[in-house]
C-alpha positions as CSV (number, residue, x, y, z in Angstrom):
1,X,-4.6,-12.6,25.9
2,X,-1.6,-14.6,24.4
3,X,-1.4,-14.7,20.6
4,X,-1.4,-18.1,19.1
5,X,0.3,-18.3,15.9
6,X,1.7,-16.1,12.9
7,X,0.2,-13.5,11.6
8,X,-1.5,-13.8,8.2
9,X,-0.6,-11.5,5.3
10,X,0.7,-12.2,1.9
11,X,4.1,-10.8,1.6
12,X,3.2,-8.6,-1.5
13,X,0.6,-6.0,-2.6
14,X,0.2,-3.5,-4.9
15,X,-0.5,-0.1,-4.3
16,X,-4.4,0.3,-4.4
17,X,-4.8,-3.1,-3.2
18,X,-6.6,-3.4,0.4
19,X,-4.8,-5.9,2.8
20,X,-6.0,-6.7,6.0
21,X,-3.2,-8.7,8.7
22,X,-5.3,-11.4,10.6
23,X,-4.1,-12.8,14.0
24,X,-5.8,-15.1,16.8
25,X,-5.8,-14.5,20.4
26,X,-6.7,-15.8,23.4
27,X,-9.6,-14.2,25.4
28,X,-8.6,-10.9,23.1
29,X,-9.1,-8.5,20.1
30,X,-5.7,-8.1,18.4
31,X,-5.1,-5.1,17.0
32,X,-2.0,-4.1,14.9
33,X,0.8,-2.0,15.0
34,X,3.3,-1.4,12.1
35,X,6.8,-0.2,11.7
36,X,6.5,3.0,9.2
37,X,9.9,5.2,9.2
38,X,11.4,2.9,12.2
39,X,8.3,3.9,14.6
40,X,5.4,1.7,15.4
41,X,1.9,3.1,14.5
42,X,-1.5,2.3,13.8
43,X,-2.1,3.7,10.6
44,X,-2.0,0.9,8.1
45,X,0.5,2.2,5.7
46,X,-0.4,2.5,1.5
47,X,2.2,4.1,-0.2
48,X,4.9,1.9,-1.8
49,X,7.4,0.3,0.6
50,X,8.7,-2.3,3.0
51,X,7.2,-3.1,6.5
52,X,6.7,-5.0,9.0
53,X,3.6,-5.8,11.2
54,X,2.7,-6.9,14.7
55,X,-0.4,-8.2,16.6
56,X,-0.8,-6.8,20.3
57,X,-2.8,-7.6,22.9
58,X,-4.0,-6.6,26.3
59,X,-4.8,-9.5,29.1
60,X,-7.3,-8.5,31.6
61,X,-4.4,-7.4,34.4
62,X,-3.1,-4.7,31.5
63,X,0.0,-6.3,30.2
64,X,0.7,-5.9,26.6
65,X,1.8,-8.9,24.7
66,X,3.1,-8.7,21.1
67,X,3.3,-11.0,18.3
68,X,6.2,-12.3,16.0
69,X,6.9,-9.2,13.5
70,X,6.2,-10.3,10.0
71,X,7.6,-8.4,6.6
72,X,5.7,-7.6,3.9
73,X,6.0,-5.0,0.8
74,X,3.6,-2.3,-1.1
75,X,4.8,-3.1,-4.3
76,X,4.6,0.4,-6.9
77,X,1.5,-0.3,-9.1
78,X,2.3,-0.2,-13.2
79,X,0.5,2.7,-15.0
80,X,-0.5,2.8,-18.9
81,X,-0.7,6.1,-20.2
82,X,-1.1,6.5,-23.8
83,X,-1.9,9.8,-26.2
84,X,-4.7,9.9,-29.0
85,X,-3.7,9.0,-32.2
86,X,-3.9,12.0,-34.0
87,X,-2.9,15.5,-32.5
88,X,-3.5,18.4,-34.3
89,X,-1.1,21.1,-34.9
90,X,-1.1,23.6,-32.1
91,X,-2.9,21.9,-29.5
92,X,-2.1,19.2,-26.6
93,X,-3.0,16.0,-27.3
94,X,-5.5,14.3,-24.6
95,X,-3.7,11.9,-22.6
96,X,-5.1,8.5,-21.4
97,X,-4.2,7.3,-18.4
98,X,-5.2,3.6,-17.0
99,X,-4.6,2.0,-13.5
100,X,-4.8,5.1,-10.9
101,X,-6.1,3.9,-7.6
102,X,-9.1,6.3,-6.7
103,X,-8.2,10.0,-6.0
104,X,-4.8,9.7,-7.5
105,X,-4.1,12.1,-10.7
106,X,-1.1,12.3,-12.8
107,X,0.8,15.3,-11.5
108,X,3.3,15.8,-14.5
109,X,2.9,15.4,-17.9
110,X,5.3,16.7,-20.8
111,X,5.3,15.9,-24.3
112,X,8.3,15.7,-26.4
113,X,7.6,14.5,-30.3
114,X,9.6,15.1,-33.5
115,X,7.9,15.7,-37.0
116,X,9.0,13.6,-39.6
117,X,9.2,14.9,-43.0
């Protein structure tokens, strides 16, 4: 089936945030493809970056028709992370960390602090 239209997507997200490209077509299901490291897959991408997307379609003789590419960006999401007031001699202090998207974990963490006399 042909594809009528553009594709609709925002051209921004932020990573975490689920997006979903929406097309029409004819007498079809569109799927989509999407241009990750200059190849075009199927695996919606998540990690911060820009890309592109297309709808494609099959009309009942097997051709594949494809839509206009559209652009859009995985923006890198702003984390808070933030100590406990009071840290006592000796020991780490416990680290606070807001915004991770599920299953992330901060990877790194070091500490530098000066005493003041």
């Amino acid at each position: 089936g042909n594809i009528s239209g553009q594709i609709k997507l925002a051209s921004n997200y932020v990573y975490g945030e689920n997006y979903q490209p929406e097309a029409k077509a004819f007498l079809a299901k569109a799927e989509f493809e999407y241009l990750v490291d200059r190849k075009w897959v199927s695996k919606k991408p998540i990690m911060p970056g820009e890309y592109s997307v297309r709808a494609v379609t099959q009309n009942g003789f097997g051709k594949i028709k494809y839509s206009n590419v559209k652009k859009f960006s995985i923006l890198k999401r702003q984390l808070n992370v933030s100590i406990a007031n009071q840290v006592v001699y000796g020991n780490n202090p416990e680290v606070i960390v807001q915004n991770l998207v599920s299953g992330d974990k901060l990877q790194e963490q070091e500490l530098n602090f000066k005493f003041i006399v």
